[in-house]
DRENDREN-284001 format. One record per atom (N, C-alpha, C): residue in three letters; x, y, z. Coordinates in steps of 0.001 Angstrom, whole numbers, plus 500000, padded with zeros to 6 digits. Layout:
ALAXYZ
...
***
This chain:
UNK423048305067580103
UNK422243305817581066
UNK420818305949580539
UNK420019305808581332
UNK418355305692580663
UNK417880307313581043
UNK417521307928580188
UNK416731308976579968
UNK415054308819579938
UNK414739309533580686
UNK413698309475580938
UNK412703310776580925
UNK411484310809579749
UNK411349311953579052
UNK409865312198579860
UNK409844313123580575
UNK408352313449581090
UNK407282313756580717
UNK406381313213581615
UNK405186313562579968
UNK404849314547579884
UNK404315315058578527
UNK403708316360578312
UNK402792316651579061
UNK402577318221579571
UNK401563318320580158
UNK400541318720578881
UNK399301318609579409
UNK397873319068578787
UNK397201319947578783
UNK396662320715578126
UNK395630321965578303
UNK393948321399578679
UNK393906321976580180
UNK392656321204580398
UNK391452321714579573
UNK390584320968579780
UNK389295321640579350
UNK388536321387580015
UNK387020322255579430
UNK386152321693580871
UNK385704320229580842
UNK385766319684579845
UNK385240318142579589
UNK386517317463580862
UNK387911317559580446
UNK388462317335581514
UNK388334317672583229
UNK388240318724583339
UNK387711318949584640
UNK386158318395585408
UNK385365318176584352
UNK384566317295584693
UNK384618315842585241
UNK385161315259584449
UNK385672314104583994
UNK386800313753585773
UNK387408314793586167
UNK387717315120587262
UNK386791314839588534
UNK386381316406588572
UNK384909315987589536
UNK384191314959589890
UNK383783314159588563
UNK383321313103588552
UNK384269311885589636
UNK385306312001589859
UNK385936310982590588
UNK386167311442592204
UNK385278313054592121
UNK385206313510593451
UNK383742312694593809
UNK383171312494593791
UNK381965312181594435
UNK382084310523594566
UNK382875310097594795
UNK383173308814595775
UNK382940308813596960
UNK382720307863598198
UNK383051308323599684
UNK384508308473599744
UNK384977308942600585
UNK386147309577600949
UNK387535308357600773
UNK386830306956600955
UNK388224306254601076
UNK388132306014599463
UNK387892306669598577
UNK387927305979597153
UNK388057307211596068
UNK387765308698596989
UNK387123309549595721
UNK388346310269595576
UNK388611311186594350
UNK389971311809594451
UNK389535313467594819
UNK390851313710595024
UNK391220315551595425
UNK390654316534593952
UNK389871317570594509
UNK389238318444593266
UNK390236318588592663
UNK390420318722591227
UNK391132318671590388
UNK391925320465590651
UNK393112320179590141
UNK393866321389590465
UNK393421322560589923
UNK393054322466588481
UNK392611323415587692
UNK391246324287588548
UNK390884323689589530
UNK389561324367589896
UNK390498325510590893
UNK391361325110591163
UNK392319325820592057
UNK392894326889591552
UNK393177327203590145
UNK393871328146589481
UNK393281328955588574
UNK392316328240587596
UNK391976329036586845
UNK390707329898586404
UNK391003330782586056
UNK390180332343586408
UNK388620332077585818
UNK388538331119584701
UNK387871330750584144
UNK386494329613585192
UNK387132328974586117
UNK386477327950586727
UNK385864328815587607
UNK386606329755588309
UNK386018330966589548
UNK385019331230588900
UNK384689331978587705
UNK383438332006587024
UNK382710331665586936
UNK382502330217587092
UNK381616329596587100
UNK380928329328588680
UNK382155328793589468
UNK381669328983590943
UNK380967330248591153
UNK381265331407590827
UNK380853332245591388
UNK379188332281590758
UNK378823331815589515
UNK377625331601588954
UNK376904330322590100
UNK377697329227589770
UNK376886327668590557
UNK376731328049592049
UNK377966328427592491
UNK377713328611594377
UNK377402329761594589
UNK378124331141594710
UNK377893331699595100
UNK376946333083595086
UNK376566332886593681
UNK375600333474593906
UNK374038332708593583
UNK374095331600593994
UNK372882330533594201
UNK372753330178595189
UNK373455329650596144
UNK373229328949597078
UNK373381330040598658
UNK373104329506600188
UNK373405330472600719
UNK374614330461601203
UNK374838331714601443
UNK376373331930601794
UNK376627332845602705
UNK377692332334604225
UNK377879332583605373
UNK378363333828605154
UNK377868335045605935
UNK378405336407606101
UNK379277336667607480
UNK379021335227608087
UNK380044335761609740
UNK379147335775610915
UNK379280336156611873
UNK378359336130613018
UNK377276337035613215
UNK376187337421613563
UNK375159337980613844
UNK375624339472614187
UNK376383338896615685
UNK376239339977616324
UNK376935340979615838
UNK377768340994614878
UNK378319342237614548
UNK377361343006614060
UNK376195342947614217
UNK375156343736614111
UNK373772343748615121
UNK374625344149615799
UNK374334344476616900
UNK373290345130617486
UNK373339346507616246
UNK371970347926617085
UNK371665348055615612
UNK370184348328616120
UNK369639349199614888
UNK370578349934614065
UNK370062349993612739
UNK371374351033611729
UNK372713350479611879
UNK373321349388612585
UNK374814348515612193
UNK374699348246611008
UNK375987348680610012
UNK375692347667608785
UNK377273348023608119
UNK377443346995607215
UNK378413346730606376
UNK378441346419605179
UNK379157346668604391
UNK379423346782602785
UNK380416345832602526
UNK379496344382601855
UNK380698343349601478
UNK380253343445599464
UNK381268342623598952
UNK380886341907597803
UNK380702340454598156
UNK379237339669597532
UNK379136338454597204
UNK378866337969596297
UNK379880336921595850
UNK379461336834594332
UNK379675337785593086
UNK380437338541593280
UNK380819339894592700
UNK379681340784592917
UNK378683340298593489
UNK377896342200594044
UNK378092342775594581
UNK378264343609595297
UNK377975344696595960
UNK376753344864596879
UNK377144344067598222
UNK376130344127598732
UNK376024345711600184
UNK374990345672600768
UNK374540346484602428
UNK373727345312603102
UNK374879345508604422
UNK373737344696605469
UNK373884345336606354
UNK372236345609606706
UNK372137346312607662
UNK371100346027609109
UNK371097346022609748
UNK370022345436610832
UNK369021346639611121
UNK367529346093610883
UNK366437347273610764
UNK366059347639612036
UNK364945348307612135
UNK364504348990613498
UNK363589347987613801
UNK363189346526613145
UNK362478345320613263
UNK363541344686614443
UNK364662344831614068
UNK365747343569614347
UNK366375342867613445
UNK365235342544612621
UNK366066341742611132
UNK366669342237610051
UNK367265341215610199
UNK368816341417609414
UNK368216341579607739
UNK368607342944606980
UNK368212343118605764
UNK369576342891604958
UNK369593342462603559
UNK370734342490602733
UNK370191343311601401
UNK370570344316601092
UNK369905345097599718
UNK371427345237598605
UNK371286345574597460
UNK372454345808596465
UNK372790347454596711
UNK373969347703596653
UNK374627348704596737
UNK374721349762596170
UNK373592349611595505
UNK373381350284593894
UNK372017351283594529
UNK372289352585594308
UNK370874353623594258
UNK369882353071593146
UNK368710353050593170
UNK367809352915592524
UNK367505354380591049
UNK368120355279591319
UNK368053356417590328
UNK368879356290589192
UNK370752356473589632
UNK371461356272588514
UNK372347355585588924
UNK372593354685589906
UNK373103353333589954
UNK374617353508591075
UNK374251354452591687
UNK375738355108592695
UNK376006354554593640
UNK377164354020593929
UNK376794353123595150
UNK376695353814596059
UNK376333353232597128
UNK375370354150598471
UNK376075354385599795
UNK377156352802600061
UNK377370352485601457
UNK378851352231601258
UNK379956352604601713
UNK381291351918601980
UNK381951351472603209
UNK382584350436603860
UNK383015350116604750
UNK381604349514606043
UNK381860349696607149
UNK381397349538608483
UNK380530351188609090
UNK379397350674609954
UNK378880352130610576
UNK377728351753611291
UNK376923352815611496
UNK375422352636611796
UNK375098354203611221
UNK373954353884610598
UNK373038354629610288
UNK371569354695610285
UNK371156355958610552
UNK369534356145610866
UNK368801355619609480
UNK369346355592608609
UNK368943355631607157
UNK369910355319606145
UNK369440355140604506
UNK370997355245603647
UNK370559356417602916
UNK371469357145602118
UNK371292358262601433
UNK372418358386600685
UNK371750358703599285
UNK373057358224598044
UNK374452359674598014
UNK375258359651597877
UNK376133360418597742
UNK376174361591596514
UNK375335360948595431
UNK375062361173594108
UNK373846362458594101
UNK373138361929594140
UNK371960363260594085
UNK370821363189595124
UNK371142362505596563
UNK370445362758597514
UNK369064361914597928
UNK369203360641596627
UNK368167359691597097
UNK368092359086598822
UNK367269359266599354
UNK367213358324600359
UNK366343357184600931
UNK366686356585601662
UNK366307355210601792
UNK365807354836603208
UNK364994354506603633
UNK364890353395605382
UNK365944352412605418
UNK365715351901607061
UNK366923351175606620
UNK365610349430606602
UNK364904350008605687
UNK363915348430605507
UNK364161348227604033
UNK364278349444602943
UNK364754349914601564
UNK363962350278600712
UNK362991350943601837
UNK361393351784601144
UNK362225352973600514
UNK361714353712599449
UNK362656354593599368
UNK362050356222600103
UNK363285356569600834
UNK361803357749601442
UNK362096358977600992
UNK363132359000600457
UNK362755360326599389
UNK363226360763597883
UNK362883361804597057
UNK363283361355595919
UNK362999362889595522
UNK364155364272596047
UNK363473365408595345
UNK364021365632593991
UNK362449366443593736
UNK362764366903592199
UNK362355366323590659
UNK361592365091591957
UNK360964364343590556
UNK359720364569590380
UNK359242365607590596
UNK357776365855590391
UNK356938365966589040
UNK358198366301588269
UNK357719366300586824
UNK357677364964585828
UNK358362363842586778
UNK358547362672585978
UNK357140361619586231
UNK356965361626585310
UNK355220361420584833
UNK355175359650585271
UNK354365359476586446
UNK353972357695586515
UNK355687357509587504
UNK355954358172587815
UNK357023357850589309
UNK356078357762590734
UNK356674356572590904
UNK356151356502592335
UNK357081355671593350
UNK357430355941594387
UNK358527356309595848
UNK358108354552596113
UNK356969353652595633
UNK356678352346596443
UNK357497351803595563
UNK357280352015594120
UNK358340351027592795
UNK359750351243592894
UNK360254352110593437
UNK361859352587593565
UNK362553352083595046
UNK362492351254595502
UNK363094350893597026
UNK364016349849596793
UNK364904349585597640
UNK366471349043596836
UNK366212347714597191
UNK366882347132595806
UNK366950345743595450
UNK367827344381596693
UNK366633344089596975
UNK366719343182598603
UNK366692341830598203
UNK368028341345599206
UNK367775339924598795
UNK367764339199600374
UNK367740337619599881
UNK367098336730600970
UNK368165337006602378
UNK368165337113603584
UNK368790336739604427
UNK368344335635605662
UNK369218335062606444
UNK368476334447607400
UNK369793333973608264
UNK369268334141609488
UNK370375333414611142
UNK370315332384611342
UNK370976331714611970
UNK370846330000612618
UNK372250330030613501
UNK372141329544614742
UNK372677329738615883
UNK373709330865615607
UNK373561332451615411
UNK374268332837615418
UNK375332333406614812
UNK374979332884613342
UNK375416332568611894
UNK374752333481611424
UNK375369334244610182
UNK374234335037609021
UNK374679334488607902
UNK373476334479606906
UNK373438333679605764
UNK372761335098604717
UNK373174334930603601
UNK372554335910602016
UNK372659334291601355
UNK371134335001600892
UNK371367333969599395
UNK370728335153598240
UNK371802335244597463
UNK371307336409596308
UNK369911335574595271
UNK369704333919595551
UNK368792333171594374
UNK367220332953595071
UNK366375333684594467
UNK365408333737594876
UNK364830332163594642
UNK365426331210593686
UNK364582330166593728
UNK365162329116594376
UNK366237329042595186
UNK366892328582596494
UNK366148328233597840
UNK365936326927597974
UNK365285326529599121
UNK365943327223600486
UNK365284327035601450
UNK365149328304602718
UNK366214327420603579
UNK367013328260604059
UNK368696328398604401
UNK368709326601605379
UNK366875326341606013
UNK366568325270607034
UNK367159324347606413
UNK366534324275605098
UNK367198322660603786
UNK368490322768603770
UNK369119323889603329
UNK370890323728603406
UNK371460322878604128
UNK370793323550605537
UNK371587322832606610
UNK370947321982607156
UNK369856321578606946
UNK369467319972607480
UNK369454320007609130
UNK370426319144609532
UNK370371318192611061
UNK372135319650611528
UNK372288320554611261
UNK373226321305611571
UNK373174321682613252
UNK372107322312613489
UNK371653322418614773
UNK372019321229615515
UNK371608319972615210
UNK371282319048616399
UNK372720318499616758
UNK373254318390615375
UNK375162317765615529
UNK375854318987616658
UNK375286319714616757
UNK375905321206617251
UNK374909321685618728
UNK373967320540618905
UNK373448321406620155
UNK374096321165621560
UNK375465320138621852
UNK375994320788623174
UNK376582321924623090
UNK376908322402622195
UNK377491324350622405
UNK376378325517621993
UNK376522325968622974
UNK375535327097623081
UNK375570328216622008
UNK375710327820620823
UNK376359328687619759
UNK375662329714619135
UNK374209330430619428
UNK373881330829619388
UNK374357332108620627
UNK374623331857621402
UNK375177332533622811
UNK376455333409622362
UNK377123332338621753
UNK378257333148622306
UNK378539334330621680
UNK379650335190622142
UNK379731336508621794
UNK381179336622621174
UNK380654337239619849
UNK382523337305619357
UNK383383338589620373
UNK385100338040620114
UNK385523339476620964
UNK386166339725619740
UNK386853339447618768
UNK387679339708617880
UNK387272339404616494
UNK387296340130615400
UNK387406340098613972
UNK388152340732613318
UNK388703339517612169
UNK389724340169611615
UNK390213339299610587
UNK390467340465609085
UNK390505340215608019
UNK392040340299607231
UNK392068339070606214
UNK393339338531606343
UNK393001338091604373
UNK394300339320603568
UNK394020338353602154
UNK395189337517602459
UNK394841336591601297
UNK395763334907601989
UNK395764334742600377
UNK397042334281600015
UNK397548334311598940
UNK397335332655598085
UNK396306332488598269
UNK396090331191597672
UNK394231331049597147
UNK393879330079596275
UNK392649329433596252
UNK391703329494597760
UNK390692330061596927
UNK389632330058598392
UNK389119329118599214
UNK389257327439598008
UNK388970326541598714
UNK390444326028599052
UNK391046326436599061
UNK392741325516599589
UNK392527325887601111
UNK392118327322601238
UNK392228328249602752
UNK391255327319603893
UNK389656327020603167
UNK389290326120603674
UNK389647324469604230
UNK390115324113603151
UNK390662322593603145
UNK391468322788604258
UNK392382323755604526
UNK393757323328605258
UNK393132323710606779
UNK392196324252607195
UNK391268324477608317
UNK390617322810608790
UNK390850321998607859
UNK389584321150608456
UNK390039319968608065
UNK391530319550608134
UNK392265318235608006
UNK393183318120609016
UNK393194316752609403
UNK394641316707610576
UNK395319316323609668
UNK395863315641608422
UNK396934315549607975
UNK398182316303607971
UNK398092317668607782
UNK399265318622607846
UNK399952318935609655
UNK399168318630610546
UNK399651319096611809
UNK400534318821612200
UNK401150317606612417
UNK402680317284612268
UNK403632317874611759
UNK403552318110610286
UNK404353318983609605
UNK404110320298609162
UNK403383320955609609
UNK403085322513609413
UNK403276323026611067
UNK402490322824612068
UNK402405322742612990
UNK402981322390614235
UNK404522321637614108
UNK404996320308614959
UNK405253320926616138
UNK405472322344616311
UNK405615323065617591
UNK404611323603618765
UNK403584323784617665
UNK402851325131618187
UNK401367324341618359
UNK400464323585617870
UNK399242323171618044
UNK399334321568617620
UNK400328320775617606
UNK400335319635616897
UNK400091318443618099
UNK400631319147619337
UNK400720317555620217
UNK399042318360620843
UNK398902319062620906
UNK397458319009621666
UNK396386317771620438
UNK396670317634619886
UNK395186316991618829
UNK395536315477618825
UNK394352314613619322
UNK394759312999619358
UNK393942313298617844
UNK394006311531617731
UNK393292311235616372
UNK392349311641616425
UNK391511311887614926
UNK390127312328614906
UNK388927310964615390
UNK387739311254615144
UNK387289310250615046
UNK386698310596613333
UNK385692309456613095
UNK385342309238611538
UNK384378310650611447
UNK384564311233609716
UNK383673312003610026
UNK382298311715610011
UNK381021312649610233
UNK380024312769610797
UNK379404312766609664
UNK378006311342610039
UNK377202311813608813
UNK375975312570609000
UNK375818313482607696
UNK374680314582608035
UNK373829314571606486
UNK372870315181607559
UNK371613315461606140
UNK371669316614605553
UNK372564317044605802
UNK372742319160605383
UNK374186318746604277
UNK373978320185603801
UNK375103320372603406
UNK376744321090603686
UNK377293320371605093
UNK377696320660605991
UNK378851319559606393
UNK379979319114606438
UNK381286318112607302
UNK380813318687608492
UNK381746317629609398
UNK381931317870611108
UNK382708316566610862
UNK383621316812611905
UNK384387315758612536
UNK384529316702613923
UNK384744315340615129
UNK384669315377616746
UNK386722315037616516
UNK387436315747617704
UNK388479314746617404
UNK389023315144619235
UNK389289314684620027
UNK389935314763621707
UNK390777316115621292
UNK391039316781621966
UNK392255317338622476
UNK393074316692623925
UNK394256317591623796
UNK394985317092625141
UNK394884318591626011
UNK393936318852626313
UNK393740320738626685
UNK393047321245626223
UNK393402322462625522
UNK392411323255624520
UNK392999323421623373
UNK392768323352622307
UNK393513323785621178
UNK393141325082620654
UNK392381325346621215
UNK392119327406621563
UNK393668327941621990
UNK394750327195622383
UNK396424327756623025
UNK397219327344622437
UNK398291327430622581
UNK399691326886621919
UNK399929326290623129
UNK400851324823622823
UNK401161323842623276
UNK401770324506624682
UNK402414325469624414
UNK403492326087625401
UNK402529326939626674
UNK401036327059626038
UNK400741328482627083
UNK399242327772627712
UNK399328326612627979
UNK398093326119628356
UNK397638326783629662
UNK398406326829630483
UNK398097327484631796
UNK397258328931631630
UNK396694329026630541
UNK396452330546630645
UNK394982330436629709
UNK394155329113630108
UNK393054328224629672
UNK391892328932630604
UNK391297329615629740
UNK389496329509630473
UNK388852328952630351
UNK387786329057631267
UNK386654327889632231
UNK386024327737630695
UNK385415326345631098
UNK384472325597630013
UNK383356326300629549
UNK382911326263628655
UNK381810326816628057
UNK380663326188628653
UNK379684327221629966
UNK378640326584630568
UNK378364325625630251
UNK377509324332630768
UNK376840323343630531
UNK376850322441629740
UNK378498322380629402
UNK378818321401628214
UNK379484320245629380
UNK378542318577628407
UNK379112318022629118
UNK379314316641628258
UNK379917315356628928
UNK379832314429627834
UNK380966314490626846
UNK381220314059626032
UNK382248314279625051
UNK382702316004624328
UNK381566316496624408
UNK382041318063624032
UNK383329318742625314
UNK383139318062626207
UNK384045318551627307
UNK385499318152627024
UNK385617317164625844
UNK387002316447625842
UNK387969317177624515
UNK386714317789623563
UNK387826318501622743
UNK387460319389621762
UNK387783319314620035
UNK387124319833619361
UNK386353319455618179
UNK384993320138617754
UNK384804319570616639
UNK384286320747615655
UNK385385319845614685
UNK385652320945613436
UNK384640320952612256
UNK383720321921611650
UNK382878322159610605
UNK382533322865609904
UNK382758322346608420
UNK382644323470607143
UNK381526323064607157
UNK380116324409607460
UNK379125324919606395
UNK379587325659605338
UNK379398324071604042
UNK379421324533602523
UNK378189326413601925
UNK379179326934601199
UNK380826326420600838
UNK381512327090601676
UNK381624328167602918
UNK382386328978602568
UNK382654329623604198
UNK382053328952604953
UNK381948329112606588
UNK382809328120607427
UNK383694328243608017
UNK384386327069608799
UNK384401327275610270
UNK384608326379611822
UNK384578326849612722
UNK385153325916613286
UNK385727326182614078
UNK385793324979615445
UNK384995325223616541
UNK383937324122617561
UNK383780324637618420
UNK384256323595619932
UNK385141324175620784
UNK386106323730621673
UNK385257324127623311
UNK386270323415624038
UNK385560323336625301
UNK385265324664625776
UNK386131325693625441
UNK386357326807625658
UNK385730328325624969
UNK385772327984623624
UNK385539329041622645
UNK385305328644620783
UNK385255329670620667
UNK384871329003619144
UNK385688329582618282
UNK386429329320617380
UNK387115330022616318
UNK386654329347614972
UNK386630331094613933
UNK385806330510612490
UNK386387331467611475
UNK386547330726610511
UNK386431331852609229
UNK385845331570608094
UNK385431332733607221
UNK384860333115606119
UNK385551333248605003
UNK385677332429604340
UNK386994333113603144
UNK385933333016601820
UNK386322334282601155
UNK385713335106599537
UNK386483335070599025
UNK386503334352597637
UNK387563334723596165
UNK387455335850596489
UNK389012336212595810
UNK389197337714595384
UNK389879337758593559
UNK390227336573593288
UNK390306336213592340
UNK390566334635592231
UNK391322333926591357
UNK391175332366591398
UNK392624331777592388
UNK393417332761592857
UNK394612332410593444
UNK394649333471594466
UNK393448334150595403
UNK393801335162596084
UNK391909334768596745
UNK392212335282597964
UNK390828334934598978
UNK391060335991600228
UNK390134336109600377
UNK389747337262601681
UNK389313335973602872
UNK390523336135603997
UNK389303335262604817
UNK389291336225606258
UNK388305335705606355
UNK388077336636607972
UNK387828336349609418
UNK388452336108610100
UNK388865335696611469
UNK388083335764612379
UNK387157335206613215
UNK386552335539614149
UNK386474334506615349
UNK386792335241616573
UNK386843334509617755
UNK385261335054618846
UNK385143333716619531
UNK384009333727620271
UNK384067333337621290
UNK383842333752622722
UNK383568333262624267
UNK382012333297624586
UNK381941332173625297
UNK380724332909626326
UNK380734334014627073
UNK379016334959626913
UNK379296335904627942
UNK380046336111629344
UNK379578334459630486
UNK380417334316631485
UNK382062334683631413
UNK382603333774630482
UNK384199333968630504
UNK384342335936630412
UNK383635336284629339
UNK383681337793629156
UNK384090338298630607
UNK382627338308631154
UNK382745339162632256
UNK383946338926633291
UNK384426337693632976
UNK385540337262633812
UNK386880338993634134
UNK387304338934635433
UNK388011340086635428
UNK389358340036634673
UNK389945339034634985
UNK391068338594633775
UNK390644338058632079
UNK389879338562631759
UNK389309338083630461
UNK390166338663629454
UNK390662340113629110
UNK390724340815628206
UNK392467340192627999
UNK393335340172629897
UNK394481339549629347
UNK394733337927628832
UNK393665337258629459
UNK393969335655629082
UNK393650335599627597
UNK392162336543627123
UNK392258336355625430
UNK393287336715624680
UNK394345337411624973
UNK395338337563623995
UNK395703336696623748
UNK395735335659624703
UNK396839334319624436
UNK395901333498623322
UNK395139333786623412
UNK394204332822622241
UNK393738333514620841
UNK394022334806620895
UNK394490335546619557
UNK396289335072619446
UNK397050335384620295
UNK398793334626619497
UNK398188333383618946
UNK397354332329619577
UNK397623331042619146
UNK396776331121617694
UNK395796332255617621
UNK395347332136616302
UNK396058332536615121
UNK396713333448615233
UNK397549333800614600
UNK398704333617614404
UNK399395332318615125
UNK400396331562615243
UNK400209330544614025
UNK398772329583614439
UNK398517328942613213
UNK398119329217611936
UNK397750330586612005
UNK397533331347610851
UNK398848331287609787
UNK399403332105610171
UNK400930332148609810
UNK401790331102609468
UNK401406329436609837
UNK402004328938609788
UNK401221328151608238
UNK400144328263608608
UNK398984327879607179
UNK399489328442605641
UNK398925330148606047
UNK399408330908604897
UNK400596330393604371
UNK402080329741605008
UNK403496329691604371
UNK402858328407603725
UNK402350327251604216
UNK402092326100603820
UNK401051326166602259
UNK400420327277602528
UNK399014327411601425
UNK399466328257600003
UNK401044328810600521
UNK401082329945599200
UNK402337328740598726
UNK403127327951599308
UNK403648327106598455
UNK402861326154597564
UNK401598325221598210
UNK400900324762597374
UNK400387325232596390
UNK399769326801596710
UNK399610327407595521
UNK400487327223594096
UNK401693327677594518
UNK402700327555593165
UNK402443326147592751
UNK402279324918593808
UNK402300323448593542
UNK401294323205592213
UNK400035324239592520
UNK398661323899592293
UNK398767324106590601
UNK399764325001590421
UNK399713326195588965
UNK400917325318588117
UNK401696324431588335
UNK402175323692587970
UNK401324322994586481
UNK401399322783585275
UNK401027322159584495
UNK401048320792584513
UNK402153319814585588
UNK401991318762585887
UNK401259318476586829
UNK400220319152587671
UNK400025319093589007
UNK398432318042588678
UNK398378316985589557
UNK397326315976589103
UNK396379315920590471
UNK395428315147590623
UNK394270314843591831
UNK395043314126592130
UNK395095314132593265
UNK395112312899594650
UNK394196312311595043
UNK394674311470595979
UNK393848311184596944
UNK393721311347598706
UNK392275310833599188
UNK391955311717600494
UNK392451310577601879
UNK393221310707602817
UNK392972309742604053
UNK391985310034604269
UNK391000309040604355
UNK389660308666604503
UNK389186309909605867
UNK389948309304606642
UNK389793310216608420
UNK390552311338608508
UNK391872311373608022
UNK392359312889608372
UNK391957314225607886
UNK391119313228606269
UNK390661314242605696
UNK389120314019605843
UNK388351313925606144
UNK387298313487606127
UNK385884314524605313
UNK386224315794606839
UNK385893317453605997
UNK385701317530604588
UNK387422317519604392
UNK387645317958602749
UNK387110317116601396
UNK387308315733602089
UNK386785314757600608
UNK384762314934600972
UNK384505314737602032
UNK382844315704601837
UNK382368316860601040
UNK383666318313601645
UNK383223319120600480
UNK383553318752599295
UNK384679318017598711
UNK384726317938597469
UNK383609317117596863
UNK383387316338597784
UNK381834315700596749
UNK380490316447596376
UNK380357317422597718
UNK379327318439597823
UNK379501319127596375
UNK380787319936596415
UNK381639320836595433
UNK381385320000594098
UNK381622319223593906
UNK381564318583592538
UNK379955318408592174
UNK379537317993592943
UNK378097318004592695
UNK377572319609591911
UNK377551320804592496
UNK377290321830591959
UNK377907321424590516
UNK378336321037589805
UNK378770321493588108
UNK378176320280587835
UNK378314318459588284
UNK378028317978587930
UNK376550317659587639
UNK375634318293588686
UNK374020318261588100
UNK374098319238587250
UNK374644320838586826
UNK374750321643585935
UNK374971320787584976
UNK375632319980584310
UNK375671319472583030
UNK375276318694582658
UNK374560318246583972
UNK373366316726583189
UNK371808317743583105
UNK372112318903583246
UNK371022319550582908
UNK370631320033581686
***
């Protein structure tokens, strides 16, 4: 009987994981799958969170959830602690969470406010991050209310989109995205209006959550019931000058529904015509923004490490105002929240087994179908690029 002795596994290093990467930046029919280790270990998040995310810009979700003057919310990016808040300008401010006196944080959760004001000893703030008041310091010699206003960083919109970039020496959000707009101007995406958000930790790698958003390979077998026969083949993906995938691919309907509930399909998204009328096309703005936008509506998420095997992602659905006002609107969208959360559910089971796959000591790179994956072997070249100019530096 032949015995057959498996090979040892290895303790990576970063020379190895490089050495990795390096075979990501192929075109897609040649380059391999990011190496697993970027997937697991706590050590590599570290570094992403240095190279991407807190350098480059990074998608906060849709606009309008900020809506009125004083809307604002309390995320971490990049491990900060950020406030975004929309001013009495209109524009969208992002400041650190941190009081300027003794370092308290200021803001928790969702709200609107006229102002911020620390919990701690009563500093307060505009909501521009002048600081407008400061009692009791009258005796502190060479204080002045213009040098103390909270630590603001870059923000900026594009159809609809909000972007932070915490790196002040980061070209302006336009360079990121290049030709993003123009691949994207039959949908009115600036228009549309979210009805639903909603936040979901997902028990896997932050980029696995992405990947599995923006490949047809798995639909057959994750999917074979519920969203699999609506999707013909893709077409090739899209080339762009940003740092950004898209692939176009038909539907047979909308893939906004489950196979079973098509009849319960709203009207087209005004003035789309031409091939946008026939289906969907799917796109990660690197790193960390994904969307589909369909004849009908738009669905997207945001997913944040929460550690190297755990991600926050966050759900958001979009109609045109028209469909809104529609009188049956509020019951036909449910059906397109089940179908989101149909495929949700069916992802997460698929994403927390790979996980275990990923943590495996034998677990090696693959490789990409050129077209099913098209998305994913893009970001991975994008993705590899961040460490690989880091070390020829």
């Amino acid at each position: 009987m032949l015995t057959v002795t498996p090979l040892a596994p290895t303790e990576p290093t970063l020379g190895d994981t490089l050495d990795g990467l390096a075979r990501c930046a192929a075109s897609a029919d040649m380059a391999a799958c990011i190496p697993p280790a970027c997937y697991v270990d706590e050590s590599h998040l570290a570094l992403e969170v240095s190279r991407i995310f807190q350098r480059k810009w990074v998608s906060i979700g849709r606009s309008d959830r900020f809506a009125a003057t004083g809307d604002y919310e309390t995320m971490d990016i990049g491990g900060v602690p950020v406030i975004l808040v929309r001013d009495g300008d209109r524009n969208l401010r992002a400041f650190a969470n941190s009081c300027r006196h003794r370092s308290a944080r200021l803001l928790d959760g969702t709200g609107n406010c006229r102002g911020i004001k620390c919990p701690f000893h009563g500093w307060t703030y505009k909501l521009d991050g002048r600081l407008a008041g400061a009692s009791r310091m009258e005796e502190c010699i060479g204080f002045n209310k213009a040098d103390n206003g909270l630590i603001e960083f870059r923000t900026d919109e594009a159809l609809g989109f909000s972007f932070i970039c915490l790196n002040d020496d980061e070209p302006s959000l336009s360079d990121q995205l290049g030709d993003f707009a123009d691949i994207h101007s039959p949908w009115p995406l600036s228009d549309l209006v979210s009805t639903r958000r909603r936040q979901v930790e997902i028990p896997c790698n932050w980029k696995a959550f992405l990947d599995i958003f923006n490949e047809y390979y798995h639909l057959g077998y994750i999917h074979p019931d519920t969203v699999d026969a609506l999707y013909g083949a893709p077409h090739k993906g899209d080339v762009t000058s940003g740092q950004f995938a898209t692939q176009f691919g038909p539907s047979n309907g909308t893939g906004g529904l489950l196979e079973g509930e098509q009849e319960h399909a709203l009207p087209h998204i005004p003035g789309l015509d031409g091939e946008a009328k026939t289906g969907v096309r799917y796109t990660w703005a690197f790193p960390n923004l994904t969307f589909a936008a369909s004849q009908d509506a738009l669905w997207m998420y945001e997913a944040y490490p929460l550690d190297a095997q755990r991600c926050l992602a966050v759900q958001t659905v979009c109609f045109p105002k028209e469909t809104i006002d529609l009188p049956n609107f509020e019951e036909e969208a449910k059906y397109y929240y089940r179908r989101m959360d149909a495929a949700l559910a069916e992802d997460v089971s698929a994403l927390e087994n790979q996980q275990r796959g990923l943590n495996s000591p034998f677990a090696r790179q693959g490789r990409f179908s050129p077209t099913l994956e098209a998305n994913v072997a893009s970001f991975a070249k994008w993705y590899a690029q961040q460490f690989l100019d880091g070390a020829q530096s």
